[in-house]
C-alpha positions, 0 to 999 in steps of 0.5 A: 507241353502241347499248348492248350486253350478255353475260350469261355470255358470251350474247348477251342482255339478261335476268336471271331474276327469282331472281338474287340480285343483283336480289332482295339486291344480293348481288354485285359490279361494276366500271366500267371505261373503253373506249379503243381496244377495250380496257378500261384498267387492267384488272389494278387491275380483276380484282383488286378483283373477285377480293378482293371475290369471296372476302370474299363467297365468290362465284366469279370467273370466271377472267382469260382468259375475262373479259377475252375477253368484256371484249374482244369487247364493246369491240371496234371502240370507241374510247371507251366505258364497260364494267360488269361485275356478278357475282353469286352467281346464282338461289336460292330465296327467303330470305337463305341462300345456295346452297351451290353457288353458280352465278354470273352474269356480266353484261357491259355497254357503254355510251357515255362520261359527257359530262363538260366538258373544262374540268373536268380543267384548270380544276377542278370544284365539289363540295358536301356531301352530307347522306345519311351512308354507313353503316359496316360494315368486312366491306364496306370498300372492296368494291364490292358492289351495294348503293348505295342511299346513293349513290343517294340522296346523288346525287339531291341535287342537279341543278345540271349545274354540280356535278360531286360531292357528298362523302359522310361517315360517321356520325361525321362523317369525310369518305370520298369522293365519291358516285363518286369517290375524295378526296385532299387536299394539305397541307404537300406531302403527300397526305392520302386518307381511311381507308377501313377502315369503308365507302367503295370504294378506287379504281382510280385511288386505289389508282395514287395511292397507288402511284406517288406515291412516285416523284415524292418524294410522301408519301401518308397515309390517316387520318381526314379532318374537315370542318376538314381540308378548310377548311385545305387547300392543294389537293383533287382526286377520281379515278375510272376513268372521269373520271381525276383532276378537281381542286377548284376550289370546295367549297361556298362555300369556293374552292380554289386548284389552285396547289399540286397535284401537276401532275406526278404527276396527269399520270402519274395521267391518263395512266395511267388511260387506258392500254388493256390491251396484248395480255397473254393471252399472258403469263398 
């Protein structure tokens, strides 16, 4: 796959030097998965964009004409990765931003990571990130542009073994991965970190949360310590492009998959990989 670009719907590739995404990362982005043509779990995805938009006070681009530009990029692919970045748009120099903000969509396609098969079955092993994520609940759960801490949590390390690297806070609570979501199983519940002072709530997170109740699953989000992790029964990560991949080994420390929840990841996966059904005509 050659990647491919839109840049406010235009057939493009470039970006004024101006934009604002560039000169303070001041904008939003989704990752979302390709699967017949179609993005999948596109809904979770505009969503996330629309809350994230108005807590910056970005415009959005309506539902229509994104998912038409999400469409026409991914036609024809039967697998692939789409990004989508907003963001606020060219001003003059200095933090202030415009008044009239005029935002830039950027529309971008891209081949599927080459992640191993035996990942999703046999497991993955993480490590410990040492790069802390700093806290600030304005931005809790958005994802916004910066990702600086990401960045450099994931230079970290370059085993192609390791599949992650958890992240924690300044205090020491676990949030999740450098690019995942972390759920852990104990006593037959789910446990997921709060994220109410950094960290990104997940697509794919945010199914767990939902439908875990269908299969008499109990989900708690609190505070998780490393201590957690050591006394747990099962861990796994999700994200919407790698779905669901459980924890086979933490470091040092060998994680038993006997105890995950196989049912509910199935449902999770399949979920996931959903494409986005013909809606324009319901909305």
């Amino acid at each position: 796959m050659v990647p491919r670009a839109l840049i406010n719907g235009f057939e493009i590739d470039c970006l004024t030097v101006a934009d604002r995404g560039l000169q303070y990362g001041d904008g939003l982005f989704e990752t979302l998965a390709v699967r017949e043509g179609e993005p999948c779990l596109w809904q979770e995805h505009f969503d996330r964009l629309v809350r994230g938009a108005d807590r910056l006070g970005i415009p959005c681009p309506p539902w229509k004409l994104l998912l038409r530009e999400c469409r026409l990029l991914a036609a024809g692919e039967s697998t692939g990765v789409l990004k989508i970045i907003l963001t606020r748009g060219s001003s003059s120099r200095g933090y202030g931003p415009p008044e009239t903000p005029q935002p830039v969509r950027i529309l971008t396609l891209h081949p599927c990571p080459d992640y191993p098969v035996a990942w999703e079955e046999q497991g993955v092993d993480v490590i410990f990130c040492r790069t802390p994520l700093g806290e600030n609940p304005v931005l809790a759960g958005l994802k916004h542009l910066n990702r600086l801490e990401q960045v450099l949590a994931r230079s970290e390390w370059r085993d192609p073994g390791i599949a992650e690297g958890l992240m924690q806070d300044g205090r020491g609570r676990i949030i999740g991965g450098t690019l995942s979501n972390l759920f852990l199983v104990h006593a037959g519940r789910l446990l997921t970190p709060r994220l109410d002072t950094c960290g990104i709530a997940g697509t794919v997170r945010n199914l767990v949360l939902r439908i875990a109740g269908a299969f008499g699953i109990e989900v708690l989000e609190r505070d998780i310590m490393r201590a957690d992790l050591a006394v747990a029964d099962g861990l796994f990560l999700t994200n919407a492009l790698l779905g669901v991949w459980p924890v086979r080994r933490l470091g040092t420390q060998a994680i038993s998959l006997e105890h995950l929840p196989s049912e509910l990841l199935t449902a999770v996966r399949r979920a996931s990989r959903t494409p986005t059904l013909d809606i324009l005509n319901y909305r």
